[in-house]
C-alpha atoms as one frame of an Amber mdcrd trajectory, in Angstrom:
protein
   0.000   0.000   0.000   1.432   3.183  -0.808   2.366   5.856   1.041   0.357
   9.587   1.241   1.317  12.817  -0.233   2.332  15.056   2.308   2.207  19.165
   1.850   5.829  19.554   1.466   6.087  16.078  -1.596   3.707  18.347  -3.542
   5.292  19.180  -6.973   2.753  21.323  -8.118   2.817  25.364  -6.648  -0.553
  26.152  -5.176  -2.290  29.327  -6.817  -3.046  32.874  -5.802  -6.298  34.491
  -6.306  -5.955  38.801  -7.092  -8.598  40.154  -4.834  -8.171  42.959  -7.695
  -9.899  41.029 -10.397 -12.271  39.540  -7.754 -13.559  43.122  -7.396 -13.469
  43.572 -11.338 -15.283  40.477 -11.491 -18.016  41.604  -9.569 -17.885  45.329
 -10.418 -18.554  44.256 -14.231 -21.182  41.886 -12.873 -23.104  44.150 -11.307
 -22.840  47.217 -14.293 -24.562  44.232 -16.512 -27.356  42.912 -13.904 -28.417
  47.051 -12.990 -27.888  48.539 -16.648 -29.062  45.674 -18.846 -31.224  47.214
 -21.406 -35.019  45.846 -21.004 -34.068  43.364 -17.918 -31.600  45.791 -15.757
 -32.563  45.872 -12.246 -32.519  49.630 -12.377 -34.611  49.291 -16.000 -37.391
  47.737 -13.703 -37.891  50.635 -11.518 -36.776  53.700 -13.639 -36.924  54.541
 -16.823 -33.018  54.805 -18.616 -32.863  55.296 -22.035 -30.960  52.914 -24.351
 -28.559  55.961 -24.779 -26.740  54.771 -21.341 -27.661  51.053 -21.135 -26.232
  49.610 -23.820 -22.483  51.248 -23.189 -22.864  50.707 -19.609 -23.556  46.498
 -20.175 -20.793  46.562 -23.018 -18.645  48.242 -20.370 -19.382  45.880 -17.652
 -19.198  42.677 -20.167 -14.870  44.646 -20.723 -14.561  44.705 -17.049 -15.899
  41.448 -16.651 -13.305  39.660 -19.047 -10.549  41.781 -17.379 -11.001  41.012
 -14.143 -11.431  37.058 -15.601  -8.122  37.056 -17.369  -5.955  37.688 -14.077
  -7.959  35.768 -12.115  -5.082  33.128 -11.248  -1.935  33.221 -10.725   0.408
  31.051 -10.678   2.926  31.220  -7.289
C-alpha cells in the first residue's frame, strides 16, 4: 500500500487568487445585472434610455473579461 502525499512532496505550486480582479469580477457583474437594457434591475424601476444602457452592459461585459483574465496566478 502506498504511502500519502504530504504538503511539502507536492510538486505542483498552489495558486493565488488577485482580490483585484475579484472586485473587477463583480464590479462588471453588477454594471450588466443594474444597466441591462429591457431586464436591468434599475430598467425595472426607472426609466433609462438605451442611450446609457447599452455602453454601460458593453462596459461591464470589458470589465468582466478583465477582471477574468488575471484571475489566477500562478505562485
Amino acid at each position: 500500500m502506498g504511502k500519502a502525499n504530504n504538503t511539502g512532496n507536492n510538486s505542483k505550486p498552489q495558486g493565488k487568487v488577485s482580490v483585484f480582479h475579484v472586485f473587477l469580477i463583480l464590479l462588471g457583474a453588477n454594471l450588466m445585472l443594474l444597466f441591462a437594457p429591457d431586464l436591468g434591475l434599475l430598467n425595472s424601476i426607472l426609466f433609462i434610455p438605451d442611450f446609457y444602457t447599452w455602453p454601460a452592459t458593453v462596459g461591464g461585459f470589458a470589465i468582466l473579461v478583465l477582471g477574468f483574465s488575471g484571475f489566477f496566478k500562478q505562485a
